[in-house]
ChimeraX commands (.cxc) that place a marker at each C-alpha (Angstrom):
marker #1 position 0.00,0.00,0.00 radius 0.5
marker #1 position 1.25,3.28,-1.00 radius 0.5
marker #1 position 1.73,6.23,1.56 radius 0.5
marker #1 position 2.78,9.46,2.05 radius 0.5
marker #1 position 2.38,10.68,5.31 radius 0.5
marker #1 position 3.66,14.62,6.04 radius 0.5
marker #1 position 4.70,15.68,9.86 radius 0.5
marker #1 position 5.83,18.76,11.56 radius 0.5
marker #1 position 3.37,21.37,10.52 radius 0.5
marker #1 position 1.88,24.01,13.29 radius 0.5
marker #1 position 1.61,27.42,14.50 radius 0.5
marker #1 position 4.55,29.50,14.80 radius 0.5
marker #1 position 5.34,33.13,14.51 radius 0.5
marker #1 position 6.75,35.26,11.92 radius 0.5
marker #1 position 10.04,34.57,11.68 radius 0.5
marker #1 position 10.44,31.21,12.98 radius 0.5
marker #1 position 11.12,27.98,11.97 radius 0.5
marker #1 position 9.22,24.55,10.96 radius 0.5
marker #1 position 10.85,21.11,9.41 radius 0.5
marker #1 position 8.14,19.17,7.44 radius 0.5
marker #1 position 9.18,15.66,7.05 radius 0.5
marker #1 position 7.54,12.72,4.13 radius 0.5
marker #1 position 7.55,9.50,4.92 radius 0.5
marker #1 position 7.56,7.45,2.13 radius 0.5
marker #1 position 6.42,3.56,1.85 radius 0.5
marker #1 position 4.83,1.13,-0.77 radius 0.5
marker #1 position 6.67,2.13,-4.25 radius 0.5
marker #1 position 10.44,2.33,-5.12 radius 0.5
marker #1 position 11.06,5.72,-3.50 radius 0.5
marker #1 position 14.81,5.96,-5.28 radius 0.5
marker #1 position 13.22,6.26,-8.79 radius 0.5
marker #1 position 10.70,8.80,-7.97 radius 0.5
marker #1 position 10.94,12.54,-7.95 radius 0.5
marker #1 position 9.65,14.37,-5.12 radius 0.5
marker #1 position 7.89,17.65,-4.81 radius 0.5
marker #1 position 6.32,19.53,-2.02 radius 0.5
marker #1 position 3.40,21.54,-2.98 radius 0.5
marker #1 position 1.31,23.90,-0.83 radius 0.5
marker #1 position -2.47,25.80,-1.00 radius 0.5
marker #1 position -3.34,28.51,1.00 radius 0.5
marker #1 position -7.45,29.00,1.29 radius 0.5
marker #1 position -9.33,30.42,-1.37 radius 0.5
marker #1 position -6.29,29.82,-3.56 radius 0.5
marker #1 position -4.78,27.31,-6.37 radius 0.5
marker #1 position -2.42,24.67,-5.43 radius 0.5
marker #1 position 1.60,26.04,-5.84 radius 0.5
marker #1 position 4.65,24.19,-6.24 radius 0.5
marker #1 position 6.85,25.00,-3.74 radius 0.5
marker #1 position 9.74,22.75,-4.03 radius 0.5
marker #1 position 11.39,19.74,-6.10 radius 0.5
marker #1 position 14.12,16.92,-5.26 radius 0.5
marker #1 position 14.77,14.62,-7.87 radius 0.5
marker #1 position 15.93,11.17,-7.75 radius 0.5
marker #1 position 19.79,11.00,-7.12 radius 0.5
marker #1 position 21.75,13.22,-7.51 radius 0.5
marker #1 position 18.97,14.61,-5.83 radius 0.5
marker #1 position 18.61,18.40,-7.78 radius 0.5
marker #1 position 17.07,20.68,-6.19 radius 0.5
marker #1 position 14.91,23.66,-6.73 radius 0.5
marker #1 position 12.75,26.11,-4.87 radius 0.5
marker #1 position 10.38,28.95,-6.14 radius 0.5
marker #1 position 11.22,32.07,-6.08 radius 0.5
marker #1 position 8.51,32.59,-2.96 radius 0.5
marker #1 position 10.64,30.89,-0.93 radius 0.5
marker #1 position 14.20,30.71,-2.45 radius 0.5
marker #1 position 16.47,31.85,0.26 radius 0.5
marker #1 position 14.32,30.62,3.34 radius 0.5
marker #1 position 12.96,27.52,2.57 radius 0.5
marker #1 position 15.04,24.13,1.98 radius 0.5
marker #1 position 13.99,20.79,0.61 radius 0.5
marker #1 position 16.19,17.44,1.08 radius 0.5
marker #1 position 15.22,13.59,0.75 radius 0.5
marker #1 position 17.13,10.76,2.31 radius 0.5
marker #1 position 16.62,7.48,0.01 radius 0.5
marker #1 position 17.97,5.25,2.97 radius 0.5
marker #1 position 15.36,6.40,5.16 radius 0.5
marker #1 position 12.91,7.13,2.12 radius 0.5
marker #1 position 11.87,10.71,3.80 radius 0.5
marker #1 position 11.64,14.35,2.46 radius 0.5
marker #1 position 11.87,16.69,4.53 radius 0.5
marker #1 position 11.51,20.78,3.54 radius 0.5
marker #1 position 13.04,23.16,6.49 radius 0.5
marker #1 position 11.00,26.62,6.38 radius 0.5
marker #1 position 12.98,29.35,7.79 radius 0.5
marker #1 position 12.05,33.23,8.17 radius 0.5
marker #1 position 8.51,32.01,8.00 radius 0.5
marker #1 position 6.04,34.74,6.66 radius 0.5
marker #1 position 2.39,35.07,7.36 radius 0.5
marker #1 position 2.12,34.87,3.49 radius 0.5
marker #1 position 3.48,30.84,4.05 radius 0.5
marker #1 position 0.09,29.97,5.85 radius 0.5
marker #1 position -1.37,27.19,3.82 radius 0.5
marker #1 position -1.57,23.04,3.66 radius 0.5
marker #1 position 1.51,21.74,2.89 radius 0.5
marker #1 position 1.60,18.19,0.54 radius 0.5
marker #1 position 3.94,15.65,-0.17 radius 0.5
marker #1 position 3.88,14.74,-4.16 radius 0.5
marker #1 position 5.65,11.45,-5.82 radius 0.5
marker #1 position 5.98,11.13,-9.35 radius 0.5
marker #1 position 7.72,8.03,-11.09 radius 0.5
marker #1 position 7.65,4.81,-13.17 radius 0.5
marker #1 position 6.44,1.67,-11.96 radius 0.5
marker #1 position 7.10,-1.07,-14.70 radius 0.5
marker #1 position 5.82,0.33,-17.80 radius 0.5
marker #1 position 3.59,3.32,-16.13 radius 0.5
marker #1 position 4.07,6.23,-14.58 radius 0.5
marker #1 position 2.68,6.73,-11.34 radius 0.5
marker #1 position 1.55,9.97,-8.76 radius 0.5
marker #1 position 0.98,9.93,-5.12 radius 0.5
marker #1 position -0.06,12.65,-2.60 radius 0.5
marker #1 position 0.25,12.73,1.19 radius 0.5
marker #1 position -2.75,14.29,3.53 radius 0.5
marker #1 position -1.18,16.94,3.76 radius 0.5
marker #1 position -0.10,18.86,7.45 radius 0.5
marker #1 position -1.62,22.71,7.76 radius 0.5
marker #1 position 1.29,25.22,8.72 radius 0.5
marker #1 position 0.09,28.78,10.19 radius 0.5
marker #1 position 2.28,31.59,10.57 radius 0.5
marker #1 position 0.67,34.10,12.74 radius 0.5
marker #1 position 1.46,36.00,16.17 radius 0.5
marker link #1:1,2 radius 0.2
marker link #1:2,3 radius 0.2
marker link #1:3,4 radius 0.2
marker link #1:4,5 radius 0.2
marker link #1:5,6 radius 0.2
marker link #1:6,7 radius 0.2
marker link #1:7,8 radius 0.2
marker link #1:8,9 radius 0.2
marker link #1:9,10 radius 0.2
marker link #1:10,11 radius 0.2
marker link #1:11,12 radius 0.2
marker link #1:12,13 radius 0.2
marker link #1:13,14 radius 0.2
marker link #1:14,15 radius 0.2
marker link #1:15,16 radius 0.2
marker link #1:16,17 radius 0.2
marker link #1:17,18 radius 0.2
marker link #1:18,19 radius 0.2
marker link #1:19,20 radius 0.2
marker link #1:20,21 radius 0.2
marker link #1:21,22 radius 0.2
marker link #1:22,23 radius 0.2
marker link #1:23,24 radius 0.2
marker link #1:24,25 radius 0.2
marker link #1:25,26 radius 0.2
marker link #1:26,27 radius 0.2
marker link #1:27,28 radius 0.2
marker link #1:28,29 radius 0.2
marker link #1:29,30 radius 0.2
marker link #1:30,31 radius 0.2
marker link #1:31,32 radius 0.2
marker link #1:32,33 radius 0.2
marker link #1:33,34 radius 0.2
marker link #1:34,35 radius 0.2
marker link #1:35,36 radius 0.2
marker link #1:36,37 radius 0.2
marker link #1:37,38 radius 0.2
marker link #1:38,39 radius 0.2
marker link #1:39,40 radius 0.2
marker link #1:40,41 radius 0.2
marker link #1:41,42 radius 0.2
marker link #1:42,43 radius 0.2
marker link #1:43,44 radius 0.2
marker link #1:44,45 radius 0.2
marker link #1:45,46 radius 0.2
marker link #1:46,47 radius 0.2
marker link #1:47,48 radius 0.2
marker link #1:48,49 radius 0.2
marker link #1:49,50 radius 0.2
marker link #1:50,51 radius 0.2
marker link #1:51,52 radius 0.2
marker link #1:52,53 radius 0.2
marker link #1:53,54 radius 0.2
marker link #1:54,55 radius 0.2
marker link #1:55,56 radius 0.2
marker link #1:56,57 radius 0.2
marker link #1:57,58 radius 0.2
marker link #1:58,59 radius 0.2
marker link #1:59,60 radius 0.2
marker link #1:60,61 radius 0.2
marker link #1:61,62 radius 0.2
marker link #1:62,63 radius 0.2
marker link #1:63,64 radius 0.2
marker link #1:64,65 radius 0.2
marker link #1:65,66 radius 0.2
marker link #1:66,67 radius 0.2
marker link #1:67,68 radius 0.2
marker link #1:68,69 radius 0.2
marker link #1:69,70 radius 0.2
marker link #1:70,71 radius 0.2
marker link #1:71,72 radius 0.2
marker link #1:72,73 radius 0.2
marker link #1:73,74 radius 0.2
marker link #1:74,75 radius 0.2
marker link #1:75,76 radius 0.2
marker link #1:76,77 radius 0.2
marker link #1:77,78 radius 0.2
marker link #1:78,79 radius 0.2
marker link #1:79,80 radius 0.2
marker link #1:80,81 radius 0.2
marker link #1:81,82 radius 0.2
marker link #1:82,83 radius 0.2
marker link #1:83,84 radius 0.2
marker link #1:84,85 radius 0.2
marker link #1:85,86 radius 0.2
marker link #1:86,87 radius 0.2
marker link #1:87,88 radius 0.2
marker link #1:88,89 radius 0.2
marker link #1:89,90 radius 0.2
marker link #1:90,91 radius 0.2
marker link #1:91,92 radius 0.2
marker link #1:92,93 radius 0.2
marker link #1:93,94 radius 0.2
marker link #1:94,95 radius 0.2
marker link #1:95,96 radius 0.2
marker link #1:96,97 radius 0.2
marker link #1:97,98 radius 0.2
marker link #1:98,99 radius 0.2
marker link #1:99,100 radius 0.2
marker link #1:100,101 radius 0.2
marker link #1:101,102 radius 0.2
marker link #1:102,103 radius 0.2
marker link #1:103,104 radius 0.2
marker link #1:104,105 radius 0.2
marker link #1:105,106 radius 0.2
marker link #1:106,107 radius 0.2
marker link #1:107,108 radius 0.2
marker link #1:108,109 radius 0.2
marker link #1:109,110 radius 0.2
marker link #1:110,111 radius 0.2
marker link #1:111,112 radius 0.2
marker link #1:112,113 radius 0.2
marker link #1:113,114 radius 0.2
marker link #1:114,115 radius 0.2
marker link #1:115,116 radius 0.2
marker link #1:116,117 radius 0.2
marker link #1:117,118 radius 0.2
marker link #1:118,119 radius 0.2
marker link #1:119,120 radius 0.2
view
């Protein structure tokens, strides 16, 4: 059974800090890309982040270039995106998103997601 399953979200003030974390099971995790994604209410689903398969490039948008910073770890098939200098403006529900082959098919998976709010 395939899962996704996102921790770390919460309330925290401008400013601070939050690591999200992806745990990933049930599909070969090394040969899919990973992306985090957020939506805020009222508003569209954005990419936030990408970390392909080994070597594992990376890259942000520009919203969060600078603050944010995404990293997997294909031993212990996780994700993980480290939010720094957290702005009101990062409110949303954050999502863990797998793209990749399986035999002859490509396959996507999404997490539950885990709501961060930025507020004081």
């Amino acid at each position: 059974q395939v899962q996704l399953v996102e921790s770390g979200g919460g309330l925290v003030q401008p400013g601070g800090s939050l690591k999200l974390s992806c745990a990933a099971s049930g599909f070969e995790f090394g040969v899919y890309n990973m992306k985090w994604f957020r939506q805020a209410p009222g508003k569209e689903r954005e990419l936030v982040a990408i970390v392909t398969t080994p070597p594992s490039r990376k890259t942000l948008s520009d919203s969060v270039k600078g603050r944010f910073t995404v990293a997997r770890d294909d031993v212990k098939r996780t994700i993980s995106l480290l939010m720094n200098d957290l702005k009101p403006e990062d409110t949303a529900v954050y999502y863990c998103y797998a793209h990749g082959p399986t035999g002859l098919f490509y396959n996507e998976y999404w997490g539950q997601g885990t709501q961060v709010t930025v507020s004081s």
